[in-house]
C-alpha positions in Angstrom: 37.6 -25.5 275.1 41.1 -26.5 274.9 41.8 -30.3 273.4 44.1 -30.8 276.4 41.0 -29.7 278.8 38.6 -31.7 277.0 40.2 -34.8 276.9 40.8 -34.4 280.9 37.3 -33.9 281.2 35.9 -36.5 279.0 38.7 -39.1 280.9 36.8 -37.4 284.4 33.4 -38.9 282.9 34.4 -41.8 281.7 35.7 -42.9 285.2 32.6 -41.8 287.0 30.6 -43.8 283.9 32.7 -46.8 284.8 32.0 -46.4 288.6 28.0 -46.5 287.7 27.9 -49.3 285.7 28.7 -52.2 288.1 25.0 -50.9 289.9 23.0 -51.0 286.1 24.7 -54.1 285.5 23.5 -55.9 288.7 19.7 -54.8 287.6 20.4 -56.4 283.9 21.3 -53.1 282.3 24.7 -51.6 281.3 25.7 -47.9 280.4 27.8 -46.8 277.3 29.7 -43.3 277.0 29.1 -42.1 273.6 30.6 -38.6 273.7 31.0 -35.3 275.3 29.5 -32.5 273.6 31.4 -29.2 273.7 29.1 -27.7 275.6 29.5 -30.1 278.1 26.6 -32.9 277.9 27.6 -35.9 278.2 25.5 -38.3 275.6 25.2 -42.1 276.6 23.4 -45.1 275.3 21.6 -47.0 277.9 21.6 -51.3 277.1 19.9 -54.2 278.2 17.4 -54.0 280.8 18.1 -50.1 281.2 17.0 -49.4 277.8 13.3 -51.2 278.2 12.6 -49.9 281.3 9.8 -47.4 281.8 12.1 -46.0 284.7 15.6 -45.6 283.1 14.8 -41.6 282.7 14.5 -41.3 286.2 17.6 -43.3 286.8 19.7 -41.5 283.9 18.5 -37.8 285.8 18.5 -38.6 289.3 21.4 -41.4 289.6 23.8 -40.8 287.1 23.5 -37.4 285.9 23.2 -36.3 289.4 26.0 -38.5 290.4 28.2 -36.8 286.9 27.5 -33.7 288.3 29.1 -34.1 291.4 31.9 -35.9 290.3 32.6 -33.5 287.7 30.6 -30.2 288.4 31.2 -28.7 284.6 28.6 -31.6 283.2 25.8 -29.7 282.3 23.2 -32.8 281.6 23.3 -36.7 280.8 21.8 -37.5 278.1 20.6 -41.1 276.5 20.9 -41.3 272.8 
C-alpha cells in the first residue's frame, strides 16, 4: 500500500476510534489505537474497565470492529493487543 494511502486510512481509523471512545469512557473504559497493520487490522489496546471485563470481546467484535468496518470498509478486523 502506498505511504500516502496508508496514512489516509490510518487518519480514517483514528477518527472513527475517537468517535467510540466517548461510549467506553462513560462505562469506565477507554480505547487506544495502537497501529494499523498492512494488511489492514487495526490493533488496539483496551484500558480501564474495558480491559477487565469478561465482555470487552464481544464489545471490541460487535461494536467497534463492526462499527470500523462500516466507517472504513478496507478494515479487515480489530484487534486488542
Amino acid at each position: 500500500m502506498e505511504q500516502n494511502q496508508s496514512s489516509e486510512l490510518e487518519l480514517k481509523v483514528r477518527n472513527v476510534i475517537e468517535q467510540i471512545r466517548p461510549y467506553l469512557q462513560s462505562d469506565g473504559g477507554d480505547i487506544e489505537f495502537i497501529n494499523l497493520t498492512e494488511d489492514n487490522v487495526v490493533n488496539v489496546e483496551l484500558h480501564g474497565a474495558c480491559g477487565s471485563c469478561p465482555y470487552s470481546r464481544l464489545t471490541l467484535k460487535n461494536g467497534v470492529e463492526e462499527a470500523m468496518r462500516r466507517a472504513v470498509p478496507e478494515i479487515k478486523s480489530v484487534e486488542a493487543i
